[in-house]
N, C-alpha and C positions, 0 to 999 in steps of 0.2 A: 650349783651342781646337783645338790637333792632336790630342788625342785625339779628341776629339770626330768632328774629319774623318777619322780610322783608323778609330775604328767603323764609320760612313755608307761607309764602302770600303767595309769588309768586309761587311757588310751587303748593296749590291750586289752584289759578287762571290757571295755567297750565292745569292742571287737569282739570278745570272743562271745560275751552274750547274745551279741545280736546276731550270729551264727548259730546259734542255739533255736535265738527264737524263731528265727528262718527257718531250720530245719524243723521245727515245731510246728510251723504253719503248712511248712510241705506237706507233712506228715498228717495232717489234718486233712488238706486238699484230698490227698491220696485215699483216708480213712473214709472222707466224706464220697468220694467217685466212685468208690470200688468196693468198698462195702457198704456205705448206706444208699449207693447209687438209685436201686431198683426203687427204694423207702421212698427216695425224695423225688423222683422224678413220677411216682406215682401219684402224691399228693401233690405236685405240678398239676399231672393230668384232671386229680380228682377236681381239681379247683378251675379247670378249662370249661366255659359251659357256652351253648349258644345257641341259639334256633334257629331248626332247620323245617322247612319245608314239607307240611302236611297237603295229601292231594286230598284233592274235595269229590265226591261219585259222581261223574259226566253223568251228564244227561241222556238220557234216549230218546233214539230217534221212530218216529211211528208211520204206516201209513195214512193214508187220508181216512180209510174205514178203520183206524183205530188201532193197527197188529204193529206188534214191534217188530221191529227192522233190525233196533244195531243197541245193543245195553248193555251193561253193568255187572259183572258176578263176582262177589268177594272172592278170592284166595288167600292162605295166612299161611305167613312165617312163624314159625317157632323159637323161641331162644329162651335161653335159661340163665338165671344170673345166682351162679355159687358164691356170690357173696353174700346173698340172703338171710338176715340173722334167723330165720328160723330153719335151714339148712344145719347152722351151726351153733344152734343154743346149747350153750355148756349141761342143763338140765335134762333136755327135752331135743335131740337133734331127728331134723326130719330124714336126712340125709343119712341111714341105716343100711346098712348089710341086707336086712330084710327088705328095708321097700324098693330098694334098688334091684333086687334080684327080680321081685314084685314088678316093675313102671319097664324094665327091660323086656321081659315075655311079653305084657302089653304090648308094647310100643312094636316089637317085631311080629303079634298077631295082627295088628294092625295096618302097618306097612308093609311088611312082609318082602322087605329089600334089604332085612339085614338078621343075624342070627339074635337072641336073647344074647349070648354073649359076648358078640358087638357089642351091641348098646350097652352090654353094664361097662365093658373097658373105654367106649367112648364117652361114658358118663364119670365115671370114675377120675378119665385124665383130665374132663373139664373143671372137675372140683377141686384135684391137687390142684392144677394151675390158675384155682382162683377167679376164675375167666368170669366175667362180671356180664358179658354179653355172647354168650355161647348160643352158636347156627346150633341145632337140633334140625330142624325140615323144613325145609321151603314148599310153598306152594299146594298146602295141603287143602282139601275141599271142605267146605260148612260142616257136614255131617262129620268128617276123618277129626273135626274141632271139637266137635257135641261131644266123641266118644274120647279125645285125648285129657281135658278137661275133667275126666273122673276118674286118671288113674291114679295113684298111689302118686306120695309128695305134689303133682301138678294140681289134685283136687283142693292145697292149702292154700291156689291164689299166688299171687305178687310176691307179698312180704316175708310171707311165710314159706312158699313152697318154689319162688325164684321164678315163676311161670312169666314168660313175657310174650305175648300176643302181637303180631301186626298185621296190620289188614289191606290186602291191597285188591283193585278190582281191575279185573280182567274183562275184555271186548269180545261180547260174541254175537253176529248174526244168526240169529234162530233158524231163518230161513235158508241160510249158507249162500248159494251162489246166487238166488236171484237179487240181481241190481247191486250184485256184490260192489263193483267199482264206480258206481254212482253215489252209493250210500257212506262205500270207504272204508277206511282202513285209519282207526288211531292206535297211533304204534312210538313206542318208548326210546326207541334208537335209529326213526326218521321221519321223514315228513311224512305227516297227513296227507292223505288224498280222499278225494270224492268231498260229500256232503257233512263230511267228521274235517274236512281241513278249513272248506268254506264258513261254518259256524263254528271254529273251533270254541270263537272267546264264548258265544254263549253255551256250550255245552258242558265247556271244562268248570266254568262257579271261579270261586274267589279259594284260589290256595290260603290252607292254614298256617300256623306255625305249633312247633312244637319243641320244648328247651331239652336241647342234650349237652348230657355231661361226659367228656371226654377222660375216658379208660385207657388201663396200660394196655400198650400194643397199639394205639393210636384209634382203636374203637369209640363207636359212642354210644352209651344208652340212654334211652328215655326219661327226664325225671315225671314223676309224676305230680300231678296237680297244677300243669301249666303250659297247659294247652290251648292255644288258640281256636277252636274249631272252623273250619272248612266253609263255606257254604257252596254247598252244591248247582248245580249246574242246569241248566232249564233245558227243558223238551221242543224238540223238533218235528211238527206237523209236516209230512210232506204231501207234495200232491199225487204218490206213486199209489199205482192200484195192488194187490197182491195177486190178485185173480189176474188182472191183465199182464202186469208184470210174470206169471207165471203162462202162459199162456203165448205171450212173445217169445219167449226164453227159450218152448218145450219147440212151437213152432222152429226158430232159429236152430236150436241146437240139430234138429232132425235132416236138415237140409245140409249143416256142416259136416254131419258126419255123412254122410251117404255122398255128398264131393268131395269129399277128404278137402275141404277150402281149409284156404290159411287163416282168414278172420273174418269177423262179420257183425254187422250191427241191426238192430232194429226198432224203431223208434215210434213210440205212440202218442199223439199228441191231441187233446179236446180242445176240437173245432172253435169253438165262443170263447175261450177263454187264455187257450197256448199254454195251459199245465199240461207236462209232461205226464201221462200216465204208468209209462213203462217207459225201458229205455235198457235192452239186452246188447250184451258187448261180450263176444265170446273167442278167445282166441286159442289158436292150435298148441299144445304143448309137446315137448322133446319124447313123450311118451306117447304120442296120440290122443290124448284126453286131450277136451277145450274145458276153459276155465276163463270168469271173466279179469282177465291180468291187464287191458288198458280198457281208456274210453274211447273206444274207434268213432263214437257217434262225433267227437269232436275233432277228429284227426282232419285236416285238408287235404282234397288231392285233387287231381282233375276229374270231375265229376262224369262225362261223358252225357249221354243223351237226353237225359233224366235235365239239363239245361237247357233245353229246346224250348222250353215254357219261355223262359227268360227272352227268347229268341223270337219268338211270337209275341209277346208282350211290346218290344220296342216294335215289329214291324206294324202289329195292326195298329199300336198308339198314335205313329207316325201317319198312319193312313198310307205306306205306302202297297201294303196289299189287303187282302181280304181273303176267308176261308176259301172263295171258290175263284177266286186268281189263279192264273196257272204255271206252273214251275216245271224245266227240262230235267229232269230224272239222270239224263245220258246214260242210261243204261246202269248206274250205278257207280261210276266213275268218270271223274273233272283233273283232267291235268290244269292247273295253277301254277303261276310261276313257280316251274321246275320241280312241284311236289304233283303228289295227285289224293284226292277226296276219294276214298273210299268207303260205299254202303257197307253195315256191316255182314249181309248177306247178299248174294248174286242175285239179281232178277232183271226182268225183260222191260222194263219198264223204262218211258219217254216221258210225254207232256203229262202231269198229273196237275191235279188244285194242291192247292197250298193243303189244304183240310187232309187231304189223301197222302201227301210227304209224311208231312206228321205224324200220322196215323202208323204208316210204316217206317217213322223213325228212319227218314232219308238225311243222310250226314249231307251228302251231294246237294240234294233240294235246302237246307237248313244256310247250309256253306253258299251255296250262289245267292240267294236271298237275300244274304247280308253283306255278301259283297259287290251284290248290285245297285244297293239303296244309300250302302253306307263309305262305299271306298275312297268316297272325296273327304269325306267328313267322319270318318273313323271313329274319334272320341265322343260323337253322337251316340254312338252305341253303347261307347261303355259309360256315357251319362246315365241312360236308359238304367244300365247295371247296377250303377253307385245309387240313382233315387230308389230301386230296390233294396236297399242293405245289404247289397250282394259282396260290398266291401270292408264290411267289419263284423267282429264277433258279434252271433244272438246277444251274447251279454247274459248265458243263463250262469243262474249260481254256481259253478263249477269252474274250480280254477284248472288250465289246463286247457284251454278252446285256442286252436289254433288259428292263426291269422288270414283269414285271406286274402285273395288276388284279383284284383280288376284290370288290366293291362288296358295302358291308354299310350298314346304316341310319345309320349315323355320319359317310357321306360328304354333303355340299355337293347334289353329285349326282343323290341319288338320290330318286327320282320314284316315282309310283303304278302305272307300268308299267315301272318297273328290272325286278323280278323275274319276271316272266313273258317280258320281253324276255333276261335272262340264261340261261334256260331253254332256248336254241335260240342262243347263240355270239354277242347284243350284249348293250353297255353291259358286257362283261369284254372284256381284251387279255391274250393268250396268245401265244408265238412257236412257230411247228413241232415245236421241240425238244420243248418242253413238252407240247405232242399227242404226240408221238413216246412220249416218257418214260409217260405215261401206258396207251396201247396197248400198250406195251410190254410195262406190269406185268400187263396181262388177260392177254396173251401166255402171260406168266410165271407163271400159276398164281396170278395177285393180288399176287408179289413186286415190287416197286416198286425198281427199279435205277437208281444215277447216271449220267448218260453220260457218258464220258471218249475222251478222243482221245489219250492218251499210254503205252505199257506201259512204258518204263523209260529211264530216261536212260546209257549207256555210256561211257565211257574205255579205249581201249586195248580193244575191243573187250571189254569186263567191264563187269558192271552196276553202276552206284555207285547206282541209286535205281530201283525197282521200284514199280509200282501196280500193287493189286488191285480187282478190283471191289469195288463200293460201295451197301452194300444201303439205301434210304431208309427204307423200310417195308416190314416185313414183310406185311403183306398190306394190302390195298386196300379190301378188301370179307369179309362170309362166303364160306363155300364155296358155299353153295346160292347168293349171288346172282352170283358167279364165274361158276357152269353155266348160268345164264341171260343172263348178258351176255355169254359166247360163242355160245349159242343165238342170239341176235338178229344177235349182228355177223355170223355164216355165213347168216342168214336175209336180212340186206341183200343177200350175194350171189348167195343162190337166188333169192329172189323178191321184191326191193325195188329199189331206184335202181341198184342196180349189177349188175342180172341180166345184161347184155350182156357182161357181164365176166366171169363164170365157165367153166371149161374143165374138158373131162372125164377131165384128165390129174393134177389135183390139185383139192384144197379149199383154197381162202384164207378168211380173214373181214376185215371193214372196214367201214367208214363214209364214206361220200359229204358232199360239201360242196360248198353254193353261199351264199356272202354278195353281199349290194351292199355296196360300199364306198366310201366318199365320197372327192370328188378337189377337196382342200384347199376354199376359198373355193365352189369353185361345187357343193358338197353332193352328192347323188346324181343329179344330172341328167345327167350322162352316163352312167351305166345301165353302170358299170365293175362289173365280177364279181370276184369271189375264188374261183376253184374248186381243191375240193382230196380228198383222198383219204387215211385212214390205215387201216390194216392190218396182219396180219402171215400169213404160210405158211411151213410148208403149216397148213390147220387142226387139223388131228389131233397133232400134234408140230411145235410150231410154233420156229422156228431164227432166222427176222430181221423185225422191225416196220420198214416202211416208211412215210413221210408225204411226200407229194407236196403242194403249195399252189405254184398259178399265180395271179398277176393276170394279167387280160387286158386288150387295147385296151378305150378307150370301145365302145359298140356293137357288140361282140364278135357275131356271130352263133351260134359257139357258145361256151358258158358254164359248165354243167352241171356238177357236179363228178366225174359218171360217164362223161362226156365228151371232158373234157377232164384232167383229173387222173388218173380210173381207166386208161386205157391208159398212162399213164407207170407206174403199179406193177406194171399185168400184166406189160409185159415187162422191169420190171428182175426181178418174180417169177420168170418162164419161164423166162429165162434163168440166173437164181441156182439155179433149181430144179433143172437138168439138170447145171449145174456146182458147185456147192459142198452140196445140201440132199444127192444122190442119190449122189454121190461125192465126200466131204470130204477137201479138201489138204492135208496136214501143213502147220503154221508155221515156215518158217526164221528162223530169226535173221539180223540183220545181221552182214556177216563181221567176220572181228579185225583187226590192222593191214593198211594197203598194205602192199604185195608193191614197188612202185616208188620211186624216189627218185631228183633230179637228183645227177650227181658233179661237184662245183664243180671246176671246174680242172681236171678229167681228173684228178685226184686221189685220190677215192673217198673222201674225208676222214666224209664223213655216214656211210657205210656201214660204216665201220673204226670211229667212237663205236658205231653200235650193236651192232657184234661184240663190242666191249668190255664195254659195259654190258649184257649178254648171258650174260659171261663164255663168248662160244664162239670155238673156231675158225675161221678162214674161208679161204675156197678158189674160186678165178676170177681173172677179170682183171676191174678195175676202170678200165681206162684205153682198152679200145678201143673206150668208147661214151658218147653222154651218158647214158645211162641203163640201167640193168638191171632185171632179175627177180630177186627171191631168194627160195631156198626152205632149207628146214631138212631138209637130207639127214645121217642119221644121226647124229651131233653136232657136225656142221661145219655154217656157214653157206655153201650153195653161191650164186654168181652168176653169171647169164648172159648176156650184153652184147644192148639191143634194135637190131637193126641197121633204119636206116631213111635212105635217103637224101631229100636234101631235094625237096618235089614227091611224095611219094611215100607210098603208105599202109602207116601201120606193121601189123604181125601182132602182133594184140592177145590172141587164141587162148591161151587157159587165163590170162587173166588176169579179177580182179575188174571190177564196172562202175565203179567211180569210177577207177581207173588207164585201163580202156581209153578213157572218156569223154575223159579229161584228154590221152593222145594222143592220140585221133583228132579231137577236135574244136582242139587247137592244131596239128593238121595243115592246118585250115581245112575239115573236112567236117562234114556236117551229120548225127545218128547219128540215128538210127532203133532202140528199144531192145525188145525182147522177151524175156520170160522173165524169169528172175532166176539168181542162182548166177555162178558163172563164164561166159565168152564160150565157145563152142562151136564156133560159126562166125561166118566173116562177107561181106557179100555180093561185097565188093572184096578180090581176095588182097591180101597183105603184098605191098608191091615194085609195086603197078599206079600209074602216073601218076595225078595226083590233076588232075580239072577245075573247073572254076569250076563255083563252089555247085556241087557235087556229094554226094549222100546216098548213106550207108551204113548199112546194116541189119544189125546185130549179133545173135545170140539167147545168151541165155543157159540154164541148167540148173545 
């Protein structure tokens, strides 16, 4: 029986200790969650680390004569990390009453987005709270860098003063809208388009890495000394002109706004080779401003008249007629099973020659032609179409070319009047190019050329990938019917739809166009035109094919495509004529490296790597500037310190455009660019006070 009651002791005493140490270990849980919670979960965080994604500076993109198009400009984020032991050195704290009161009035004379006493409470609360990766300013400019950099605590650096740096660069076209949407758009929250999506791999480099360590609050900061670096991203030669491209652009635009048109392209292309020179796409905005917002040169639609070549092409290849064959007009109208062919102007006219249809762009003459030769055997015709490439994309470098339309007896589609209707530019969808490309090859002696937009991709100013022109087809047609299809197309300009257009200073040749074209759901009732224009000059030794195509408003009053299309080619002609046909510019190349480079720290440390891996000597001073020039005098690297006070416009003078761009517009001015080569002049000395929005006009040579 005593044992018994020993057991049952011990048995509670059991019991009740381990109730104890239960509640002991709760007790802990608890001690550990909820008040050393922040402790432990912090050194969690301190001890999370991992590499994220450093971008590397895209490349830019240049014209053929050397001017940049689409580049690169640093932006920086600011943050500050109050864990900094020299914030909080028990001896020596950087983080005072004084200099805080000090880095506040700075920082609000500088910004001037927020009071002196903002910023000291906004700095204040990121110190109690420790905050290891504190926003201070997004997005501030090179120079807003140079002068935040020497205020009070930020001038102590990293370690000591918590200053954390990030760099990011931002896309700008110098030029703004010309060949906006050819050249593109690289953008952080969608797709790329134009010639920034096509070359993206080579422009973007080889992303870095760079180790973060994750902070309370789920943040992360940078550690330092372990950094992958980036490598940057190679240059893009294209084949666009600036002068021409500006010059289409100024042409187009003058013609949209004066018919208030919906959209409109225009497209320049050299004759021998099928490099695009220019290439304007400008569309009507909700405010009435045009802006280039698509690439219309690649859009499809039914082309209308402007495909009558195509149409001539199979009839003379075939031999079934000849320029001075003769074709019934009827007066301008063909009833066809239960539709009717209508010119798209009245006139009085019966038996004319084929030569003479054409000329006045008779849809009637165009339409019986082809449905007299070809209505047994239909798909003759549109063989004719397809050995043309009239049924797939040019193939230039631009994604986004839409597909076109050859209609043979196999389609769904196709009707009693497909073919006589395809005969004069409906029931086929073509885009500009494609006319372009076409015209091109009459241009060309019947050589049929691919159009491209890109000569050679660059590194270190050396070519790593070179294009050559790209021949489709050797010829288009025979020779005899070559000589008659330039006979016609100079005959539309003597004496057909586009005689108001000829001048006594050159010969061009071309084709006129007018379609209706339907506007979605409510079909052709509003009486919307497509006028358009292809060509090339001069005629005799012919150098660039142009194609012009405007939509215009509903109820356009005028419409015509000699009209309204032909004056946008004469004077991009005229003028191309007297400047590049009559005195042709030699091609520069894009330059080789910048000449410029930031000196971190007043150190020259960038500049000292590249002397080394250079293997040269060098000679200057490296420290009484942020920034120098360097040149390769004799076998030593010489450099020359840029002196620029703040406020004040730097002397850019014998320097490249992308160096002087990158000063003077983080100086805060707005440049104005002329010429190409180096800077020559510029309108504001070196040293003049800089005002608000203020422009400066640089030329180069």
């Amino acid at each position: 029986m005593e044992i018994k009651k020993d057991i049952l002791w011990r048995a509670y005493l059991c019991l009740i200790g381990m109730g104890v140490f239960a509640v002991a270990i709760l007790g802990r849980v608890f001690f550990i969650q909820h008040i050393q919670g922040d402790y432990w979960r912090s050194m969690s965080d301190s001890l999370h680390t991992e590499f994220m994604d450093l971008d590397a500076d895209r490349g830019t993109i240049y014209s053929e004569e050397g001017r940049m198009l689409s580049t690169s400009i640093p932006y920086f984020d600011i943050r500050i990390d109050f864990g900094a032991d020299g914030l909080r050195d028990q001896k020596k704290p950087a983080f005072t009453e004084e200099n805080v009161d000090s880095l506040s009035t700075r920082l609000a004379e500088l910004f001037m987005d927020k009071s002196a006493a903002a910023y000291k409470k906004l700095l204040k609360e990121g110190f109690k709270e420790k905050d290891r990766y504190f926003l201070l300013k997004r997005n501030i400019r090179f120079d807003e860098y140079q002068q935040l950099r020497t205020f009070p605590i930020f001038r102590l650096g990293r370690n000591k003063g918590g200053l954390i740096v990030e760099t990011k660069n931002k896309r700008i076209n110098p030029f703004k809208l010309l060949a906006n949407r050819t050249i593109g758009l690289s953008r952080e929250n969608a797709q790329n388009v134009g010639l920034e999506r096509t070359y993206d791999e080579n422009l973007s480099g080889v992303t870095g890495k760079r180790l973060m360590r994750r902070i309370a609050g789920g943040t992360y900061m940078p550690v330092e000394g372990y950094d992958i670096e980036p490598e940057n991203g190679k240059d893009i030669i294209t084949t666009l002109d600036v002068n021409m491209q500006d010059i289409a652009e100024n042409a187009l635009m003058k013609m949209m706004i004066s018919n208030e048109a919906e959209h409109g392209t225009c497209i320049l292309m050299e004759v021998k080779t099928g490099k695009v020179k220019a290439i304007a796409n400008l569309g009507r905005q909700k405010d009435g401003s045009y802006w280039e917002d698509q690439n219309y040169a690649l859009h499809v639609g039914e082309p209308g008249s402007t495909f009558k070549l195509a149409t001539m092409i199979a009839l003379l290849e075939d031999g079934f007629v000849t320029p001075n064959s003769m074709v019934d007009l009827n007066y301008g109208r063909w009833p066809i099973n239960r539709r009717v062919v209508y010119d798209s102007e009245p006139h009085h006219f019966t038996t004319v020659t084929v030569k003479k249809a054409f000329e006045r762009s008779s849809n009637v003459g165009m339409a019986k032609l082809a449905y007299q030769y070809y209505y047994k055997k239909p798909n003759d015709f549109s063989a004719h179409l397809k050995r043309l490439h009239l049924d797939k994309p040019t193939g230039i470098d631009l994604v986004g070319e839409g597909t076109p339309r050859i209609k043979t007896t196999e389609n769904k589609s196709w009707s009693a009047v497909t073919l006589p209707w395809m005969a004069f530019g409906y029931e086929v969808l073509q885009s500009p190019l494609q006319t372009a490309m076409l015209y091109n090859a009459v241009a060309n002696n019947g050589k049929m050329m691919k159009p491209y937009l890109v000569n050679s991709v660059m590194e270190y100013g050396q070519p790593v990938k070179q294009f050559e022109p790209v021949v489709l087809l050797d010829s288009v047609c025979s020779a005899r019917t070559l000589k008659h299809l330039k006979d016609m197309l100079e005959g539309v300009v003597l004496n057909g739809t586009a005689a108001k257009l000829q001048t006594p200073y050159y010969r061009f040749a071309g084709k006129t166009g007018t379609a209706l074209v339907a506007n979605g759901n409510r079909g052709y009732v509003d009486k919307i035109y497509q006028s358009s224009f292809a060509g090339y000059f001069p005629a005799d030794d012919p150098q660039y094919t142009c194609v012009v195509v405007i939509k215009n408003k509903p109820h356009a009053a005028k419409f015509y495509g000699g009209t309204v299309a032909g004056p946008v080619f004469r004077e991009v002609a005229d003028k191309l004529y007297a400047l590049a046909v009559q005195k042709p510019m030699p091609v520069q190349q894009a330059g080789g490296l910048d000449t410029l480079m930031a000196i971190k720290n007043g150190k020259g440390s960038e500049w000292r790597s590249v002397a080394r891996a250079l293997n040269l000597p060098w000679q200057g001073s490296l420290t009484a500037s942020n920034w120098v020039s360097a040149a390769i005098e004799g076998n030593k690297l010489s450099f020359e310190p840029i002196k620029a006070a703040s406020g004040t416009v730097p002397d850019v003078k014998g320097m490249g455009l992308k160096d002087a761009l990158y000063l003077l517009e983080n100086a805060g001015l707005r440049v104005v660019i002329k010429g190409a080569g180096n800077v020559t002049s510029q309108s504001l000395p070196g040293g003049t006070s800089i005002g608000k929005e203020q422009t400066i006009i640089i030329e180069l040579s």
